[in-house]
KOLVO-540714 format. One record per residue (C-alpha): residue number from 0; residue in one letter; z, x, y. Coordinates in steps of 0.2 Angstrom, whole numbers, plus 5000, padded with zeros to 4 digits. Example, Ala and Ser with C-alpha at 12.3 -4.5 7.8 and 13.67 -1.06 7.14 Angstrom:
! residues 2
@n 0 | res a | z 5039 | x 5062 | y 4978
@n 1 | res s | z 5036 | x 5068 | y 4995
! end
This chain:
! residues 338
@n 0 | res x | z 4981 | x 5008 | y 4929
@n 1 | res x | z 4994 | x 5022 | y 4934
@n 2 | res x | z 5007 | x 5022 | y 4923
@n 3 | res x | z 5018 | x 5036 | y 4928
@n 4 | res x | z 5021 | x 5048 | y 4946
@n 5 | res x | z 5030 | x 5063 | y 4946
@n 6 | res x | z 5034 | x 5071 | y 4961
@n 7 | res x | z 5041 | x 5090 | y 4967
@n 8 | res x | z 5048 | x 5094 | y 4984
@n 9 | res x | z 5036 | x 5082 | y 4993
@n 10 | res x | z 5040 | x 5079 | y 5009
@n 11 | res x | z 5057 | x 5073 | y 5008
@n 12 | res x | z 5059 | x 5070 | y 4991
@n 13 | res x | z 5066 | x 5084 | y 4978
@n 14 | res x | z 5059 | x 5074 | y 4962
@n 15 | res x | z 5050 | x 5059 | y 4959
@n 16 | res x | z 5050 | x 5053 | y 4941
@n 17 | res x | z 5044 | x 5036 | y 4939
@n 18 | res x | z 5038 | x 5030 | y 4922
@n 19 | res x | z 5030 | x 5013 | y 4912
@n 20 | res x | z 5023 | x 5007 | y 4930
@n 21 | res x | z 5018 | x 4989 | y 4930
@n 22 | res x | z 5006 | x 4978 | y 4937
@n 23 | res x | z 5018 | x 4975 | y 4951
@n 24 | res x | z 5029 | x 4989 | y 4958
@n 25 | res x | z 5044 | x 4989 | y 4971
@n 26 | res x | z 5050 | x 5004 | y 4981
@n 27 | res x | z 5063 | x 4999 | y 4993
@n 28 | res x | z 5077 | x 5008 | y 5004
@n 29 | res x | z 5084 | x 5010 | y 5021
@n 30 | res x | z 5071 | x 5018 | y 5035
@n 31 | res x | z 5068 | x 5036 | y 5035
@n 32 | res x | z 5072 | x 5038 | y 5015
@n 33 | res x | z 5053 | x 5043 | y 5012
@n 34 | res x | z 5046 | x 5024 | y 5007
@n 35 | res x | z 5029 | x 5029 | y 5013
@n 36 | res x | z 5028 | x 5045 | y 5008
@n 37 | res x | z 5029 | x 5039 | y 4990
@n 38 | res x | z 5016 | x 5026 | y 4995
@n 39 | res x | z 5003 | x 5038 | y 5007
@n 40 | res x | z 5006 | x 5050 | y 4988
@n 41 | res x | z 4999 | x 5037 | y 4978
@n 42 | res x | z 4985 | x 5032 | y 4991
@n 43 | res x | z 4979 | x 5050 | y 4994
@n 44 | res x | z 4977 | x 5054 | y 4974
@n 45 | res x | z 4968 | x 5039 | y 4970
@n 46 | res x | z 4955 | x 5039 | y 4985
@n 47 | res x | z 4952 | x 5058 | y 4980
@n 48 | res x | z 4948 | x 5051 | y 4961
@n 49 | res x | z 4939 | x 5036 | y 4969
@n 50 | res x | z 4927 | x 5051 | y 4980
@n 51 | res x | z 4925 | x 5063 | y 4969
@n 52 | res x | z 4907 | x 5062 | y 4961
@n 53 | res x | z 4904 | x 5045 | y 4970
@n 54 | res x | z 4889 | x 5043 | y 4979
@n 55 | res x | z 4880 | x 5058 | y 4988
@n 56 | res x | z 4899 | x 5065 | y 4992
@n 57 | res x | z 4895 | x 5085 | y 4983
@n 58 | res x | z 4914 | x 5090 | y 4986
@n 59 | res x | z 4927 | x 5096 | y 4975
@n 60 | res x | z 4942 | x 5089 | y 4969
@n 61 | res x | z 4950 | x 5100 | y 4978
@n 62 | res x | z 4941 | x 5099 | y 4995
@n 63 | res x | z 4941 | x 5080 | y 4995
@n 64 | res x | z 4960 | x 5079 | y 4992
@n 65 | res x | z 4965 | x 5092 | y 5005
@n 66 | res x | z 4953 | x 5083 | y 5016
@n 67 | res x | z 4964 | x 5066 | y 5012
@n 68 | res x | z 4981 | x 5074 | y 5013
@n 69 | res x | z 4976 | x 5083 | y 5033
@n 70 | res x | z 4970 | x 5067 | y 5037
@n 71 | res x | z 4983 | x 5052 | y 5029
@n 72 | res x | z 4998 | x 5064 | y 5033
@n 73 | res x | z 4992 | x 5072 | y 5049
@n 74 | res x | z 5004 | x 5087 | y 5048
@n 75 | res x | z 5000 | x 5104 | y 5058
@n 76 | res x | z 4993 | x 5110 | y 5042
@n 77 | res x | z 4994 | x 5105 | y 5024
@n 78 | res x | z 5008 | x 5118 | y 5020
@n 79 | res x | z 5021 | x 5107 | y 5029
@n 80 | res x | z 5022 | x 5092 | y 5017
@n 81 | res x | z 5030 | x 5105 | y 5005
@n 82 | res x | z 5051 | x 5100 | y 5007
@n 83 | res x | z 5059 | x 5113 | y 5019
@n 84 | res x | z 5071 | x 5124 | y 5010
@n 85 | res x | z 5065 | x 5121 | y 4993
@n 86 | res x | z 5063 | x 5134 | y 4981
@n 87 | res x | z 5046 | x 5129 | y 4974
@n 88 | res x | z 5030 | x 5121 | y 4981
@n 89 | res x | z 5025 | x 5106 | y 4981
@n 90 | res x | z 5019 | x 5096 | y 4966
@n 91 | res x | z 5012 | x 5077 | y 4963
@n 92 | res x | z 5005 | x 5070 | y 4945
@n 93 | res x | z 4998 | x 5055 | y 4943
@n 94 | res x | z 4995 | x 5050 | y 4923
@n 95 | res x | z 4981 | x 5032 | y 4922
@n 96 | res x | z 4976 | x 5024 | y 4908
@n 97 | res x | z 4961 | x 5035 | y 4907
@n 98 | res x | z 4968 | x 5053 | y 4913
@n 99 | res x | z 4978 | x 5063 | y 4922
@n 100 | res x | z 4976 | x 5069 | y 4941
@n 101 | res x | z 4987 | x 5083 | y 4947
@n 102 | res x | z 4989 | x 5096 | y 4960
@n 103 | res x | z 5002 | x 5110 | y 4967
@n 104 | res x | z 5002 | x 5123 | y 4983
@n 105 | res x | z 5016 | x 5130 | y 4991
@n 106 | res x | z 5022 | x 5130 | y 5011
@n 107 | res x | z 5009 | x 5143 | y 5017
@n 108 | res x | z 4993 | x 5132 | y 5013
@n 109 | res x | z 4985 | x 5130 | y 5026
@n 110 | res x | z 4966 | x 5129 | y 5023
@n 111 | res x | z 4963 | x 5124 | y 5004
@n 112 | res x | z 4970 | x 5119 | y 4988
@n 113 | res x | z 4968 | x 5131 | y 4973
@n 114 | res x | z 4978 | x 5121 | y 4959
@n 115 | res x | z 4971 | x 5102 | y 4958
@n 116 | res x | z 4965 | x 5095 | y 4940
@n 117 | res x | z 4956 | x 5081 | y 4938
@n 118 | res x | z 4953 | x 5074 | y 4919
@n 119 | res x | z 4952 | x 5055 | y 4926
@n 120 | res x | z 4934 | x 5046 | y 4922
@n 121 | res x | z 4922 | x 5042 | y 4939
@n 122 | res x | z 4932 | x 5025 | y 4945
@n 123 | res x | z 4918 | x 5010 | y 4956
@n 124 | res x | z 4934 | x 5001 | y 4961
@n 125 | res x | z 4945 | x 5006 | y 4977
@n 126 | res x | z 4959 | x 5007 | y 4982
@n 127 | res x | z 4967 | x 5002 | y 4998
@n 128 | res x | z 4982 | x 5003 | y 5008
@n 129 | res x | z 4990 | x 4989 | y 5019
@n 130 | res x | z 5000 | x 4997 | y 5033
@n 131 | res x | z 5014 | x 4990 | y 5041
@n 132 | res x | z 5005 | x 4987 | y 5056
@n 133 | res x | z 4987 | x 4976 | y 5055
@n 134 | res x | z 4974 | x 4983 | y 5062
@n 135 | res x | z 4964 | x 4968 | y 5068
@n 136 | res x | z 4969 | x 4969 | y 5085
@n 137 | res x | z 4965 | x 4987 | y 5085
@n 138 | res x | z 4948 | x 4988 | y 5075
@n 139 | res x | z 4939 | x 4996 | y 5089
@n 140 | res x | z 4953 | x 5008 | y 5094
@n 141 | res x | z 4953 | x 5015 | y 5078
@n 142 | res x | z 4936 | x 5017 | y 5075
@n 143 | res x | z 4935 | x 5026 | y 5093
@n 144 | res x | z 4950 | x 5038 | y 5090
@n 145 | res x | z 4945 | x 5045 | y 5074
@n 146 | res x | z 4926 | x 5041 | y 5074
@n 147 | res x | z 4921 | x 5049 | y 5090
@n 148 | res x | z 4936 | x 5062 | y 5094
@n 149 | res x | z 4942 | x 5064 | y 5078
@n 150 | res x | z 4960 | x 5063 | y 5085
@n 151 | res x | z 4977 | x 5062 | y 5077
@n 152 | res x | z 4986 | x 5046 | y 5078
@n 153 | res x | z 4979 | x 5031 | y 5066
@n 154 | res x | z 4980 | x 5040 | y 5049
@n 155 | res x | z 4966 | x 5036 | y 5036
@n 156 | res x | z 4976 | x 5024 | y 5030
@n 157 | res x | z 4970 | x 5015 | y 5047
@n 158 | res x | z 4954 | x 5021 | y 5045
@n 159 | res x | z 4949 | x 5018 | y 5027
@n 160 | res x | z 4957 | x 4998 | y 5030
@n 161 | res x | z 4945 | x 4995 | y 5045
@n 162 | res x | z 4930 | x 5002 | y 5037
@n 163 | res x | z 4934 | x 4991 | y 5022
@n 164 | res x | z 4935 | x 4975 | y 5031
@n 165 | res x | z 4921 | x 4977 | y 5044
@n 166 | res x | z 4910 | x 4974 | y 5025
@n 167 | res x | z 4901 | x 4958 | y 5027
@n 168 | res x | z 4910 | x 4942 | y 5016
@n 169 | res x | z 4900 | x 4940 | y 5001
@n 170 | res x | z 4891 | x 4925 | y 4994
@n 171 | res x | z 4891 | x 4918 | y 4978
@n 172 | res x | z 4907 | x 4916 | y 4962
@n 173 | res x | z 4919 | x 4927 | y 4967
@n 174 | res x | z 4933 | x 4931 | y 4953
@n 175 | res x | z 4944 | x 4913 | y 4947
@n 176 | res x | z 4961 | x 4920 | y 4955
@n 177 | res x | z 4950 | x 4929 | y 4969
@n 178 | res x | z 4945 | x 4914 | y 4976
@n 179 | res x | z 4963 | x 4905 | y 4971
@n 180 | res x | z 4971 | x 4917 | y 4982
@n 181 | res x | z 4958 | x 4915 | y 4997
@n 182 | res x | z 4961 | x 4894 | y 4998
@n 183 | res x | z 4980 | x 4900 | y 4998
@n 184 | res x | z 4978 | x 4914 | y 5010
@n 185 | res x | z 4969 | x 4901 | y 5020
@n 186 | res x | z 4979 | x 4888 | y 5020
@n 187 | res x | z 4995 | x 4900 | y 5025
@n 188 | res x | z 4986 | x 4905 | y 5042
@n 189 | res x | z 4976 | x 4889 | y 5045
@n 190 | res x | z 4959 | x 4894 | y 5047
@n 191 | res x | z 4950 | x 4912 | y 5044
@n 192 | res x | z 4946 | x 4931 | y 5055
@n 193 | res x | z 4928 | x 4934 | y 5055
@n 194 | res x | z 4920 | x 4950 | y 5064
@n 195 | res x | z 4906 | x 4946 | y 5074
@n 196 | res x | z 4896 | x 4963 | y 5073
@n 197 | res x | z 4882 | x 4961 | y 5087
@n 198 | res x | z 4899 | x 4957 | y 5098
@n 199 | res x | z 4909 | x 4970 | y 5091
@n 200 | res x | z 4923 | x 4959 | y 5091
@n 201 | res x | z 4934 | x 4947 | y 5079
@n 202 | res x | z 4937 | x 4927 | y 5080
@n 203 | res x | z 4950 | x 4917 | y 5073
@n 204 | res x | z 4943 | x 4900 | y 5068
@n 205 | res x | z 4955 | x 4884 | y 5065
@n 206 | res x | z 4942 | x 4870 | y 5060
@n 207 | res x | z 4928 | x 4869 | y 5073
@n 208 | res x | z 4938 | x 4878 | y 5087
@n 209 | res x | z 4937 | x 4896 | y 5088
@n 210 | res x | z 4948 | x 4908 | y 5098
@n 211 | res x | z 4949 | x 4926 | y 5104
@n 212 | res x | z 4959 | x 4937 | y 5091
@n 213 | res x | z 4973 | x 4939 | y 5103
@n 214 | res x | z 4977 | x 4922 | y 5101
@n 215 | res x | z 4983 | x 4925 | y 5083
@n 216 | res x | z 4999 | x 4928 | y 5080
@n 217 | res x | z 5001 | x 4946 | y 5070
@n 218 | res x | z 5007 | x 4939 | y 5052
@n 219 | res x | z 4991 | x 4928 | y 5054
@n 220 | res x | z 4980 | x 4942 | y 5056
@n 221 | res x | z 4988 | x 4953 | y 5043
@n 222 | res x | z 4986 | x 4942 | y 5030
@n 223 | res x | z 4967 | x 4938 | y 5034
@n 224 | res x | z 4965 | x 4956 | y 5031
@n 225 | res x | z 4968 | x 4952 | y 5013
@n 226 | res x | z 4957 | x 4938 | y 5012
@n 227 | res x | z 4944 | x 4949 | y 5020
@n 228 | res x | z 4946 | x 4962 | y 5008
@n 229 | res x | z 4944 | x 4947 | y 4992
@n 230 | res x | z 4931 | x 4939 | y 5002
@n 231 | res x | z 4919 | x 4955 | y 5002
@n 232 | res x | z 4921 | x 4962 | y 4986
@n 233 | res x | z 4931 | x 4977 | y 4993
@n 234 | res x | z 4944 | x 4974 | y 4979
@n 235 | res x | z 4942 | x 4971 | y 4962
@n 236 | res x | z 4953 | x 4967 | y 4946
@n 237 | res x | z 4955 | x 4984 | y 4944
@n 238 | res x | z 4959 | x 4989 | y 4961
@n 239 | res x | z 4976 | x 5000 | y 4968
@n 240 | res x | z 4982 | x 4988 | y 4982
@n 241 | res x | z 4996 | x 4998 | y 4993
@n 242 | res x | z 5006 | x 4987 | y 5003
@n 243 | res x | z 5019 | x 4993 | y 5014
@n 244 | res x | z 5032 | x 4982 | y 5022
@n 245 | res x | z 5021 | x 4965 | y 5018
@n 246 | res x | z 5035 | x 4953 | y 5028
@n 247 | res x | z 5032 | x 4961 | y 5043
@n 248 | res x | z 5026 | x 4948 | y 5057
@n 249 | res x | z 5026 | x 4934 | y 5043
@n 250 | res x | z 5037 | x 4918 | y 5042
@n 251 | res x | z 5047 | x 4917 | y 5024
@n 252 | res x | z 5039 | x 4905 | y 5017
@n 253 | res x | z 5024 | x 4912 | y 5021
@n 254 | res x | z 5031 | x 4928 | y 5013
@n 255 | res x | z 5037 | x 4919 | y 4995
@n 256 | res x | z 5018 | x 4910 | y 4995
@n 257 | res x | z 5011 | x 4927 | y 4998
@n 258 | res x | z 5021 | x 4936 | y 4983
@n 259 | res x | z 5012 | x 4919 | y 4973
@n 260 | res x | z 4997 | x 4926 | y 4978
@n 261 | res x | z 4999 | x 4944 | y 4974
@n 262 | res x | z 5005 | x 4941 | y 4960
@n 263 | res x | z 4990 | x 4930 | y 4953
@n 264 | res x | z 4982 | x 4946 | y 4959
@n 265 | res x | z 4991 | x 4956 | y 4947
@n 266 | res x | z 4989 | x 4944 | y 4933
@n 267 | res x | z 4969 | x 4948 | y 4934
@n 268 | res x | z 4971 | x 4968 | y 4933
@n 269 | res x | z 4974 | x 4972 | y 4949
@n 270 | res x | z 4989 | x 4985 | y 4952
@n 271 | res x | z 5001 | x 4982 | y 4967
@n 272 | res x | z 5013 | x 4993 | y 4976
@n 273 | res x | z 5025 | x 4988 | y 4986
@n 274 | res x | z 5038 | x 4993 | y 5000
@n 275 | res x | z 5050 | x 4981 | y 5008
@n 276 | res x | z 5064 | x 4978 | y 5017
@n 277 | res x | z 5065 | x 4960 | y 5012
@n 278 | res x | z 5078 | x 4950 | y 5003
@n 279 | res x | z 5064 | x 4936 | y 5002
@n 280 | res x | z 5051 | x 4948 | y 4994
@n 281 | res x | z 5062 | x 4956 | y 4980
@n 282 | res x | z 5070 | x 4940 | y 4977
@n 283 | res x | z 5054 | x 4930 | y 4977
@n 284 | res x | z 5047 | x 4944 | y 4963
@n 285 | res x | z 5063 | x 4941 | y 4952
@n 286 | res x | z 5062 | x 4927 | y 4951
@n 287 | res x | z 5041 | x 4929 | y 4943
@n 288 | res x | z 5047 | x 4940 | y 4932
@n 289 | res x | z 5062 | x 4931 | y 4924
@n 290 | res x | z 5051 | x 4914 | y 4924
@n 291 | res x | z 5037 | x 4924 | y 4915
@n 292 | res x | z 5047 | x 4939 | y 4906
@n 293 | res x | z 5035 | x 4952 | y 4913
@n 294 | res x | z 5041 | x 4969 | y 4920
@n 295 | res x | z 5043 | x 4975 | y 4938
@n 296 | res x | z 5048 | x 4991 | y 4938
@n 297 | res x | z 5058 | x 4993 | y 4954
@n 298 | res x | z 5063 | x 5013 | y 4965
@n 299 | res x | z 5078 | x 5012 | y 4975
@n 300 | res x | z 5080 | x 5028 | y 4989
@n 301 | res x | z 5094 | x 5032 | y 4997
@n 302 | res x | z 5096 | x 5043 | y 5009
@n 303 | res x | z 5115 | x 5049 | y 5002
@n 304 | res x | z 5109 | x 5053 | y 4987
@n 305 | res x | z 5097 | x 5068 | y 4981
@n 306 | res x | z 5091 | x 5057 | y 4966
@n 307 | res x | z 5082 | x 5038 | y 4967
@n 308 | res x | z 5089 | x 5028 | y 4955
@n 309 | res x | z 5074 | x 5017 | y 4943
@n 310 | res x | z 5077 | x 4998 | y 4938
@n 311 | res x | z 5068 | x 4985 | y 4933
@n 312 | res x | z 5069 | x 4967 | y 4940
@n 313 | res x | z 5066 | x 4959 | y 4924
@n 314 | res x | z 5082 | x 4967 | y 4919
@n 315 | res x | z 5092 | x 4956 | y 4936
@n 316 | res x | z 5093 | x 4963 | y 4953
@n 317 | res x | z 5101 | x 4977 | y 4955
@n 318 | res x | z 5115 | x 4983 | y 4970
@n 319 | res x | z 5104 | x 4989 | y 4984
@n 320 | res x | z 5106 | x 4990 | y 5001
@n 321 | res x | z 5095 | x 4974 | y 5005
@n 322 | res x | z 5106 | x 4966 | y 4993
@n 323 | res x | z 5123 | x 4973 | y 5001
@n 324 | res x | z 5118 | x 4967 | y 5018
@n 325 | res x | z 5114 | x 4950 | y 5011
@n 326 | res x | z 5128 | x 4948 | y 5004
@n 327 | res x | z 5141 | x 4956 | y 5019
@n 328 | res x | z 5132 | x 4943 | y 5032
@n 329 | res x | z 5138 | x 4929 | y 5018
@n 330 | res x | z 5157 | x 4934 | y 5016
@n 331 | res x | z 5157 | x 4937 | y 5036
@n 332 | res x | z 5149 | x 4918 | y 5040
@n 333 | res x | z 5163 | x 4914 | y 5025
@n 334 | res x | z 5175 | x 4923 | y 5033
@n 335 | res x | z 5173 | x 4915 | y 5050
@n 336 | res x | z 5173 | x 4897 | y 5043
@n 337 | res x | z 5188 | x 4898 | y 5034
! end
């Protein structure tokens, strides 16, 4: 598990200090703060550790990480993710359970990374990350844009995800809360998304009667992507899940059953990041953490400020913007009633 990130004029961030990480983690703010950044820094890290001496992949560190950050980031070159006007480079350390992974270069790096330090064991799990967006709908487009022409537009964030879920659905015992969360995955979209690979196409199925994936609403097929990624193996118990913006497209209720099911996920090892602009899904993890008394260390952004503020939600909510807007639309129905 990661237990600490630090980061040093990256992107648009002066410094990131965020310490005791948990099994859940929140980072929220208004659009533009840098949410993703934070997010895309984590994802690009672990993947690097994940490559490094898997397989036949003979890279570097150093070659596989510049490699992720060209290609997650899509910047004219590598140099630019250092924040403009600051007066050092860039740096990013990540502390896990069983080592650290660091790595620095300044605003002129354009082809390589000299400074990257790797003292993390050779990880079989994955990680992934769940863009705002699904990708369902897109699967062949993406595949198209960066398999063939290599072009800029879906990041690898899009890429990585639609590799991972064209994996075939695995037979046999599948974890306990693995296959807890698929029935309850199921049962929110009311059927399943399979990909039919001599087609090259997906179906959404309801009972007996199948349909074409255009016909699923987008929180339907976002949320198959999870159960795809449970159903094949993809993710284990001691997987990194990246999940940025997980309400978008989905109904409320749908959203509270989905924080149920991630955080049975995080209660068998899995470590979840989160970013959101919902008062459903931070209220919905506070309320987890007071019934059960277990920590969710929560960043706030702002875009007025040059510092993030840390909490945690076991400690209460804290004043935040999503908070401070809920709040505003009360007084004003208050006010017009009265």
């Amino acid at each position: 598990m990661i237990q600490s990130l630090y980061l040093k004029n990256y992107g648009i961030h002066s410094e990131i200090q965020w310490k005791n990480l948990g099994f859940i983690n929140l980072v929220i703010g208004e659009n533009g703060c840098g949410k993703s950044f934070i997010l895309k820094s984590i994802y690009t890290a672990m993947k690097t550790i994940e490559a490094f001496g898997r397989g036949k992949d003979n890279r570097t560190s150093a070659q596989i990480l510049f490699d992720k950050l060209y290609w997650t980031f899509q910047p004219n070159a590598v140099g630019d993710l250092v924040k403009k006007s600051s007066t050092g480079g860039l740096e990013c350390k990540l502390v896990l359970d069983e080592g650290v992974f660091s790595y620095g270069f300044g605003d002129s790096t354009v082809k390589s990374i000299s400074s990257v330090s790797n003292s993390c064991a050779t990880r079989e799990s994955n990680s992934v990350y769940i863009p705002e967006k699904e990708v369902v709908s897109l699967f062949n487009i993406i595949r198209k844009s960066r398999g063939q022409y290599s072009d800029f537009g879906f990041d690898d964030t899009y890429l990585d995800l639609v590799n991972a879920i064209s994996i075939p659905t695995m037979k046999g015992k599948n974890y306990a809360p693995f296959a807890e969360s698929r029935n309850i995955l199921k049962d929110i979209i009311g059927g399943s998304i399979d990909y039919n690979e001599g087609a090259n196409t997906w179906v959404y199925t309801q009972g007996k009667a199948k349909f074409s994936i255009g016909l699923a609403a987008e929180g339907v097929k976002k949320i198959a992507i999870l159960d795809k990624l449970l159903g094949n193996r993809y993710l284990d118990n001691k997987s990194v899940l990246i999940f940025d913006e997980p309400e978008s497209g989905i109904h409320p209720s749908a959203i509270t059953k989905l924080m149920d099911i991630l955080w049975l996920l995080a209660k068998s090892g899995m470590q979840i990041f989160l970013a959101t602009h919902s008062y459903f899904v931070l209220k919905k993890l506070y309320v987890l953490a007071m019934k059960q008394n277990v920590s969710v260390p929560l960043l706030s952004l702002d875009r007025r400020l040059d510092a993030p503020s840390y909490y945690d939600l076991l400690d209460g909510l804290p004043e935040n913007p999503i908070i401070n807007e809920s709040v505003r639309l009360y007084e004003e129905e208050v006010g017009e009633v009265l």
